[in-house]
N, C-alpha and C positions, 0 to 999 in steps of 0.2 A: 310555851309559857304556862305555868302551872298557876291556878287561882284557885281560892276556897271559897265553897260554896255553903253555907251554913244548913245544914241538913237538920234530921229528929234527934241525931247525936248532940247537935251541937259542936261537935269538934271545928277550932277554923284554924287549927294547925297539926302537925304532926306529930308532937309531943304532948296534944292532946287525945290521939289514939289508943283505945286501949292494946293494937297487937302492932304499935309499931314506934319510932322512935328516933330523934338526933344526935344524942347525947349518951353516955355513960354516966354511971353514977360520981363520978369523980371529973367531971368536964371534957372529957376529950371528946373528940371529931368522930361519929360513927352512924349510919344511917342504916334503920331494922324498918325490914315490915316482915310481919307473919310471925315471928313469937320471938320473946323479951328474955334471951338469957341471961340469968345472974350474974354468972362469968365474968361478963362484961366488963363489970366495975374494978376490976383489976387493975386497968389500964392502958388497954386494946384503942389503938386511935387509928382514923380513914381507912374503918372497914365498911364495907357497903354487902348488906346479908339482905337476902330477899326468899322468903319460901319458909315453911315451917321448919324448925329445929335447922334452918342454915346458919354454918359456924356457931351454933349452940353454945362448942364449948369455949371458946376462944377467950383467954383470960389477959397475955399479954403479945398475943401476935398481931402485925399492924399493917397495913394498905391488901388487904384480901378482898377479896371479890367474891361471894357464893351465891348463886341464884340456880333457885328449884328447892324444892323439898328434898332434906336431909343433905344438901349438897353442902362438903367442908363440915358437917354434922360434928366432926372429933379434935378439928386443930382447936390447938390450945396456945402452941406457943408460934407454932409456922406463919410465916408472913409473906406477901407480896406472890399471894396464890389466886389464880385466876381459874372460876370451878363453874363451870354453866351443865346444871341437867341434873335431874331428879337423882339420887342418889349416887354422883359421881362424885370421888375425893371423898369420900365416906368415912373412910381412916385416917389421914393424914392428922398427924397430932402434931411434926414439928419440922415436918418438910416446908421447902422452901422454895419460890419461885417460881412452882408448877403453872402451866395451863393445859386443861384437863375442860375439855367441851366434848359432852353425848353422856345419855342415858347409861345409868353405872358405868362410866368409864373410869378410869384410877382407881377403882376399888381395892388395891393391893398397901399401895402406897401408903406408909406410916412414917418415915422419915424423908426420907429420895426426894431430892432436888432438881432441880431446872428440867425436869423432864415435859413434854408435851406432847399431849396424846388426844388425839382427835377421831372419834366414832365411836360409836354403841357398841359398849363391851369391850374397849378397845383399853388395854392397861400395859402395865409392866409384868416382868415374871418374878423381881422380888420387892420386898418392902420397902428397902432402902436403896433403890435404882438411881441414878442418876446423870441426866446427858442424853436420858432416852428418847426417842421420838417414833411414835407409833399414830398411822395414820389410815383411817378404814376401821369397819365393822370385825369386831373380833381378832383385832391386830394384837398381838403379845408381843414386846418391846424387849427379847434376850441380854441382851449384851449392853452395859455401858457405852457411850456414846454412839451409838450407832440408828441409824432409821431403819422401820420398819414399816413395810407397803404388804395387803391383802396379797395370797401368793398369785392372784389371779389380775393382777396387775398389769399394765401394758407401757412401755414408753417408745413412744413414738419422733424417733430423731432423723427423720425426713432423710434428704439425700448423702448425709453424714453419715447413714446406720453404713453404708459398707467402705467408710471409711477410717482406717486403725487410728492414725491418728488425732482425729477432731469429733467431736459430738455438737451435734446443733440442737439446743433447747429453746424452745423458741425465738429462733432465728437468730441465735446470737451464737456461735460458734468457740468453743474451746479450744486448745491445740495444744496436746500434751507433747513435753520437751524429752 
């Protein structure tokens, strides 16, 4: 439960902050802390920005999520982007649907959708990718829809590895027909 405690600011709410905010200039649903971009007032509703210059530019993209500094820093119109870590999703101006968690991870990405890319450094190989999934430190996401593991990866499928037919992933067996 969050409570305000009236401090030397005086502030007892959060649209009495100066670096933070609930509203856009035009009433819609949007929660800032760490800095107040203009943009905003365009239209942009239930985005939730946390970190400096996160989703700065975002003028009519809507339910995004950026936390860290500079994270989501350039969508403008892309919506329903889920962006955690200091300058990750740095580009995206009008992608859509991404989740993009580690330190500069998506940094490619300007348009490319529904991709998800998890670890430091961890991206696609072009700007407009989409379907990708890259997962690990330094992982490059080639090819549409496809996943991508560190090459030093390991999967471990118990008493199944030596059998053709079935794979066991944690204890639950497949059986290709």
């Amino acid at each position: 439960i969050l409570s305000w405690i009236t401090g030397a600011g005086g502030a007892t709410q959060i649209d009495e902050l100066t670096d933070a905010s609930t509203t856009a200039g035009d009433g819609s649903t949007n929660i800032i802390f760490g800095h107040l971009g203009a943009s905003m007032a365009a239209g942009a509703t239930d985005n939730l920005l946390i970190g400096t210059t996160a989703g700065d530019a975002i003028t009519t993209g809507d339910n995004n999520i950026c936390l860290g500094t500079d994270a989501g820093t350039l969508i403008d119109t892309g919506g329903n982007n889920i962006i955690v870590g200091g300058t990750s999703g740095d580009l995206i101006t009008g992608g859509n649907n991404n989740i993009i968690i580690g330190v500069t991870a998506g940094d490619t990405i300007t348009t490319g959708s529904s991709n998800t890319i998890i670890g430091d450094s961890s991206d696609v190989s072009t700007s407009n990718a989409t379907g990708r999934i890259a997962i690990g430190a330094n992982v490059s996401a080639t090819i549409n829809d496809g996943l991508f593991f560190p090459s030093t990866c390991l999967l471990y499928t118990s008493d199944a590895a030596d059998d053709s037919l079935r794979v066991d992933l944690g204890g639950r067996r497949i059986i290709k027909k």
